[in-house]
C-alpha positions in Angstrom: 0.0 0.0 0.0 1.6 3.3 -1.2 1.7 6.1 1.2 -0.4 7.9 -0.3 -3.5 5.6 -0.2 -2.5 4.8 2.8 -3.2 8.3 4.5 -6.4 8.7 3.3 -8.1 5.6 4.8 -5.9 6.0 7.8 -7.2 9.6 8.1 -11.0 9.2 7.5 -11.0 6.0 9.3 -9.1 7.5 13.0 -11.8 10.1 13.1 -14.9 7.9 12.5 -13.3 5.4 15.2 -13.0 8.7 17.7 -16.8 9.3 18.0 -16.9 6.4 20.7 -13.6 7.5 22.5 -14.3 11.1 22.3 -18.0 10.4 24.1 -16.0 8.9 26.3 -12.7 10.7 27.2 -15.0 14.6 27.0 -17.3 13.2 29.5 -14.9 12.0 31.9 -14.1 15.5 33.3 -17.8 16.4 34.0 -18.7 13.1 36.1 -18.4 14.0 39.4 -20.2 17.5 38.4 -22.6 15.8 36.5 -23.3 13.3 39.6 -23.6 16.3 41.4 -26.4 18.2 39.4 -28.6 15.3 38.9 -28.2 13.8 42.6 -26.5 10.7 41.4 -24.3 8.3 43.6 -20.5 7.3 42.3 -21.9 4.1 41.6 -24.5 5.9 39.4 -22.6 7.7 37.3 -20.5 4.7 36.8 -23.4 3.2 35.9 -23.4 5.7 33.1 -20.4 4.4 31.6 -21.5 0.7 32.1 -24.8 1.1 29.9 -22.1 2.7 27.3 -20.2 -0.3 27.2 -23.0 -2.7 27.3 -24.8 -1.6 24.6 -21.8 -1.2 22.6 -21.1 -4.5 22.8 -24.2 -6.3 22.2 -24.4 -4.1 19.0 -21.7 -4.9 17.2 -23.2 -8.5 17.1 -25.9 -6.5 14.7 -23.4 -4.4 12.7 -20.6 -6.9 11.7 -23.1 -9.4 9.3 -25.3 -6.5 8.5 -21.7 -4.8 7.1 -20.9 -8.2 5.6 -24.1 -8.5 3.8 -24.5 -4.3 2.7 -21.1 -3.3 2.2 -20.0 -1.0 4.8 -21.2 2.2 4.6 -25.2 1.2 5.0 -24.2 -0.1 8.6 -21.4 3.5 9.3 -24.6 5.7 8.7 -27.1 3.9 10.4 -24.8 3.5 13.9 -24.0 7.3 13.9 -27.6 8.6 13.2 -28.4 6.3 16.0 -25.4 7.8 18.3 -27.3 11.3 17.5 -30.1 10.6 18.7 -28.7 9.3 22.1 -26.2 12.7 21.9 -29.6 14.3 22.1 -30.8 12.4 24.9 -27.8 12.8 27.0 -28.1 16.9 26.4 -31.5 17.3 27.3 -31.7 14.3 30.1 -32.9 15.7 33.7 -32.3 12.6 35.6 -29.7 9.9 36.2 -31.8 7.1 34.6 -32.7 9.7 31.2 -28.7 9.9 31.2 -28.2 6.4 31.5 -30.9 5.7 28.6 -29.1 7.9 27.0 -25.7 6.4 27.0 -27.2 3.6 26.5 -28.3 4.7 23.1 -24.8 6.6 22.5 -23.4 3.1 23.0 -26.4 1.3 20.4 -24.7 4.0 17.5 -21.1 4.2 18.7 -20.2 0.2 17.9 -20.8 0.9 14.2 -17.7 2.9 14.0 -15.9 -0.2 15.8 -16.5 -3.0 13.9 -17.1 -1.7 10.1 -13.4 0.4 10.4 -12.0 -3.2 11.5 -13.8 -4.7 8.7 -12.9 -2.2 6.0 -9.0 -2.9 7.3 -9.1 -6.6 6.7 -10.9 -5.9 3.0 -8.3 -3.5 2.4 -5.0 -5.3 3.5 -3.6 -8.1 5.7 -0.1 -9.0 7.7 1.9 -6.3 8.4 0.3 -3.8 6.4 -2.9 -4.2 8.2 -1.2 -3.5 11.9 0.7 -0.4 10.1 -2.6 0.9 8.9 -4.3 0.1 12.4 -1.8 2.0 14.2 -2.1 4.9 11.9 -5.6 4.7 12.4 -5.4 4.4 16.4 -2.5 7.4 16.3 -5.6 9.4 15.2 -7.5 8.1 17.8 -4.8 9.1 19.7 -6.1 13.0 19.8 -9.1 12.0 22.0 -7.2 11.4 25.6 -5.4 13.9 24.6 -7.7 17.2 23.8 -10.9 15.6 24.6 -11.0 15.8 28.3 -9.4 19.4 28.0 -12.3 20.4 25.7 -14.8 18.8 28.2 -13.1 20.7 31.0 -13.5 23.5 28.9 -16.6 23.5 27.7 -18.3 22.4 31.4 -16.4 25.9 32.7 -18.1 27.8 29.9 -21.2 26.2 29.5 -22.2 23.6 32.2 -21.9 19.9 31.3 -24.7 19.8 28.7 -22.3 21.0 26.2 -20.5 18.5 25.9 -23.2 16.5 24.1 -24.1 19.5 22.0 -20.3 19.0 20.7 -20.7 15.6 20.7 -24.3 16.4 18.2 -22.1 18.6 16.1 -19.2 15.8 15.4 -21.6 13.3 14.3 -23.1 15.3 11.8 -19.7 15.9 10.2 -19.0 12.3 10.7 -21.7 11.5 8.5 -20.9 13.8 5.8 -17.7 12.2 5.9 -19.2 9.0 5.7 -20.7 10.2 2.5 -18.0 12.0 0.9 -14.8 10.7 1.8 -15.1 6.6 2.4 -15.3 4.7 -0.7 -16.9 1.4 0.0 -14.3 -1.1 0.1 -16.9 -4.7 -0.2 -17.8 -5.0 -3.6 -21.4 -6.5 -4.1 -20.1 -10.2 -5.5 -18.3 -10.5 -2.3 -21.3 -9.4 0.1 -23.0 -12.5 1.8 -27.0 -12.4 2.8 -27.6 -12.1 6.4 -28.9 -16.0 7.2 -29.4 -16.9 10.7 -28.0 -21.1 10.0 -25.1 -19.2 8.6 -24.8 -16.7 11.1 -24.5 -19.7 13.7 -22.1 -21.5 11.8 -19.8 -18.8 11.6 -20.0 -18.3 15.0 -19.5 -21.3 16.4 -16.8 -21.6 14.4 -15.2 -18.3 16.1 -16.1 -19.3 19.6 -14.5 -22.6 18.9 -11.5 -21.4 17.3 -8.5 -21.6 20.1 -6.5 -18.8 18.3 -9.4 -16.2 17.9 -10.6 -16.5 21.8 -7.4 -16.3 22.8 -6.5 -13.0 21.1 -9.8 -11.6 21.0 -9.5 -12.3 24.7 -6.1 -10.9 25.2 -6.9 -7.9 23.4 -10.4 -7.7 26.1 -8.6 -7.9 28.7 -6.1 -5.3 28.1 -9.2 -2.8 27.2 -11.1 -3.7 30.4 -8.0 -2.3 32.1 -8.9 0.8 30.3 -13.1 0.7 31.3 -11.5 0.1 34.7 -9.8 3.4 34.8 -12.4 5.3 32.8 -14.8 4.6 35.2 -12.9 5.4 38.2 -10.0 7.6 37.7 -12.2 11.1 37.8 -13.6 10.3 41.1 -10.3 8.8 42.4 -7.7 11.6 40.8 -10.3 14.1 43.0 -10.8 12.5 46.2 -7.5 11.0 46.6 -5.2 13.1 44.9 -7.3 16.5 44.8 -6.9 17.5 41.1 -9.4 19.8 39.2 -10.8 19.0 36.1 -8.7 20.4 34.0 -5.6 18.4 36.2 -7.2 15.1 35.5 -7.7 16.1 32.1 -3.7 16.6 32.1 -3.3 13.4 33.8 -5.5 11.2 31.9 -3.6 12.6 28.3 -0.4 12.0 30.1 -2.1 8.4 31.3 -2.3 7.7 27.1 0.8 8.6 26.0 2.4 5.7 26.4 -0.3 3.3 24.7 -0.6 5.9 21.3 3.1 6.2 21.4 3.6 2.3 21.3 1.1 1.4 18.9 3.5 2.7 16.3 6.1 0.7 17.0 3.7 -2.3 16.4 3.9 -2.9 13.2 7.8 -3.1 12.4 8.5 -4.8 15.9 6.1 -7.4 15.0 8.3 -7.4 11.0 11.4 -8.1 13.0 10.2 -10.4 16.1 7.1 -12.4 15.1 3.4 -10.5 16.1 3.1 -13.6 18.5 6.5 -12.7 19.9 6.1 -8.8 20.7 2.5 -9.6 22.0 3.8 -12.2 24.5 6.4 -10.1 25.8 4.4 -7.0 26.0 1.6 -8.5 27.6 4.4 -9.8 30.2 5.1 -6.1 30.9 2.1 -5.2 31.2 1.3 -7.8 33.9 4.8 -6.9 35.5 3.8 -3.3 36.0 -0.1 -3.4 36.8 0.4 -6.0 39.1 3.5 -3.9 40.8 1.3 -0.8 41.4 -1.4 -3.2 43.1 1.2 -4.5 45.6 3.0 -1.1 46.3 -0.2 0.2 47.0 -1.4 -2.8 48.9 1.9 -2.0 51.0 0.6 1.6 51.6 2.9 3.1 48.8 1.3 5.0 46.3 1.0 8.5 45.3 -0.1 10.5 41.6 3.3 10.6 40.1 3.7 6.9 40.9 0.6 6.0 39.8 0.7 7.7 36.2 4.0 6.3 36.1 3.0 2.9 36.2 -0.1 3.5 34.1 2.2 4.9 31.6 4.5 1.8 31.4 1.5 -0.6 31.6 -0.2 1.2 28.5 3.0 1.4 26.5 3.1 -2.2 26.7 -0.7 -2.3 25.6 0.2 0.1 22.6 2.2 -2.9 20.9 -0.7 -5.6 22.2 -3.6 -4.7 21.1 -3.4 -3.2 17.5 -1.5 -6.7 17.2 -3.7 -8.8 18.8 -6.8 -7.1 16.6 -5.4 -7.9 13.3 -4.0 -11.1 13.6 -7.5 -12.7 15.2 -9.4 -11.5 11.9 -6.4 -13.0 10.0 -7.5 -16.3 9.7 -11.0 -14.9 9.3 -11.2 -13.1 5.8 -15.1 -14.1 4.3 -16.8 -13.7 8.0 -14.1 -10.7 8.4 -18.1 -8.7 9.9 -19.0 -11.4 12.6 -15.6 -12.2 13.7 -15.3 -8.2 14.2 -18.3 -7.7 15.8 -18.1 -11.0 18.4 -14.5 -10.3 19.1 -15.4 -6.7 19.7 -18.6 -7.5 21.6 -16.6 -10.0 23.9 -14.1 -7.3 24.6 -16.4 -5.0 25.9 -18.5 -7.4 27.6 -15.4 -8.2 29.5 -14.7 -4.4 30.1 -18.1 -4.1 31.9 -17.7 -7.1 34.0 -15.0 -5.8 35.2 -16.4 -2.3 36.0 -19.2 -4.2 37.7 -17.3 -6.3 39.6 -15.0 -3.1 40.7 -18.0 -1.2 41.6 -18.5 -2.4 45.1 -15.2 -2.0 46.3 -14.5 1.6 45.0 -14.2 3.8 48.0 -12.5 6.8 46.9 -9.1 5.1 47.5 -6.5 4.3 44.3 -6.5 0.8 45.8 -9.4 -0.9 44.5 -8.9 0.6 41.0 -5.4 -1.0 40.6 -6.4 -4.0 42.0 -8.7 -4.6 39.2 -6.4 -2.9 36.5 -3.8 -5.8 38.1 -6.8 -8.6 37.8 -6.5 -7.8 34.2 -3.0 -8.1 33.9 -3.1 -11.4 35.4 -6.0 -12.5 32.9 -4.0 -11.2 29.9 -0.4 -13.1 30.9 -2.3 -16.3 30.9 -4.0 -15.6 27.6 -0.6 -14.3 26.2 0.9 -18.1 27.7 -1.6 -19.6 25.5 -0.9 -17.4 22.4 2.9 -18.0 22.7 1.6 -22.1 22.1 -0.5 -21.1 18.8 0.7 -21.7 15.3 0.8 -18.5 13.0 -1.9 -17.7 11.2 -2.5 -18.0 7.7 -4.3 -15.3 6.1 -7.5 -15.8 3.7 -8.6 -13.8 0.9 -12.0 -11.9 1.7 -14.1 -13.8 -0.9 
């Protein structure tokens, strides 16, 4: 793939795939204010962020053979106008539960722009080139942690919290026009297949029976849960524990996502040199040293902020080089069902990010404890997963139709 038709997909593709992240990242800012306003508990705001997830998950089971059987735009414009309409919601909601709805809805939309980018990737290239273009595509990504919860700090001091999803209404419109005008569909009718529910369970018991894709789509899950983990505690614990503003977390979380963005590019020729099984068993190794570290220096009563982005920092850089990796080579085997195995791989990830939010929930007391403790629980989850992906036999790649 020349450079030059390499930017444009990259380009177009990393800003569709930051709708979900920015509705994420410019909301985290405003949760404890928005908790505030509406009378909601801390576990009801993370409650907000669990219906996000959810939803988002359980959707992409609709979008990835609804993109295999109408191309891939049908399924892009559909998900967004949805993720309006819950933008909407979320601006005009006066109560915890209309917010929650509204996420909820947000979520519905947002898991188009998950799977069908993932999908248009594997029609558009394999290998190598595939986790080159992914990383360009998550380096655009990349932009949310970094401005997005510095915009939603700044738009809640100018305008209250409801902004934000009038911002959030704005982007989606110029996503769709984008949409329209700047992705070329990339699955040509002879290769689309009609959505049948026989073959629909075929394919997926094939994937859920398929040792290699669990076991990367699982590796990959594990390392994002850490991720919902943080999202859906850092704001309160980065204000009660260490007493930053806003805007300070804001700082922090960018600072937080350095490391993964910065990694992700490194993917792609480390995995050239190495092996993609190779860099993703070491990394994950890292990334189980350093979670798991935190966890016991705080257990021991040693933590602190500086430590604690520190370690996040480390921990994500060894994400960065996981899970662009680990996205790519499950679809790899996967070219004709390249929609389902999208959408259940991405489905199972963010299943497993909201079971572990859920199962966080209880114990979150303000404290950085119970957060890392979690964030760690994922580490442990991913080494296994990574021992059993150092056993698997490299993938072979299969032509899309």
């Amino acid at each position: 793939m020349s450079s030059t038709s390499f930017l444009r997909p990259a380009l177009v593709l990393g800003l569709l795939s930051a709708v979900g992240p920015f509705a994420i990242d410019m909301y985290l800012p405003a949760m404890p204010e928005i908790g505030q306003s509406l009378g909601a508990s801390v576990p009801a705001m993370q409650a907000t962020i669990t219906s996000y997830f959810l939803a988002f998950g359980v959707a992409q089971l609709i979008y990835g053979p609804w993109a295999d059987q109408a191309g891939r735009k049908l399924p892009l414009y559909a998900g967004l106008a949805i993720f309006l309409i819950g933008s909407v919601l979320c601006t005009l909601a006066q109560s915890t539960e209309a917010l929650i709805a509204g996420r909820f809805v947000q979520g519905l939309g947002g898991a188009a722009v998950m799977v069908v980018p993932r999908a248009v990737i594997r029609d558009m290239t394999t290998g190598h080139e595939a986790t080159r273009l992914m990383a360009a595509i998550m380096l655009v990504i990349s932009v949310s942690p970094f401005l997005a919860p510095l915009a939603g700090a700044g738009l809640m001091a100018l305008a209250g919290w409801r902004a934000i999803f009038g911002i959030l209404v704005v982007a989606t419109l110029a996503s769709l026009a984008m949409t329209r005008f700047l992705l070329a569909e990339t699955l040509p009718p002879a290769a689309r297949q009609p959505v049948s529910v026989s073959a629909m369970l075929r394919g997926t018991r094939h994937l859920l029976t398929h040792r290699s894709f669990m076991a990367l789509t699982f590796l990959g899950g594990f390392g994002m849960a850490s991720f919902f983990v943080f999202i859906a505690s850092a704001s309160f614990v980065y204000a009660a524990a260490f007493g930053l503003t806003p805007t300070q977390f804001s700082l922090a979380f960018a600072l937080n996502a350095v490391g993964f963005f910065g990694a992700s590019q490194m993917a792609a020729r480390l995995g050239m040199r190495f092996g993609a099984q190779a860099v993703m068993v070491r990394a994950t190794t890292g990334f189980a040293v350093f979670t798991i570290g935190l966890f016991l220096l705080a257990l021991a009563g040693i933590s602190g902020l500086w430590l604690t982005i520190g370690g996040l920092f480390l921990a994500n850089a060894c994400l960065g080089l996981v899970i662009p990796t680990a996205m790519v080579v499950a679809l790899e085997e996967h070219g004709p069902i390249a929609g389902l195995a999208s959408s259940l791989g991405g489905t199972m990830q963010m299943l497993a990010g909201g079971v572990m939010i859920a199962v966080s929930a209880p114990f979150f007391d303000g404290t950085v404890l119970p957060m890392l403790a979690a964030i760690a629980l994922c580490g442990a989850l991913a080494f296994v997963l990574a021992l059993v992906v150092a056993r698997l036999p490299a993938p072979e790649a299969q032509p899309s139709a």
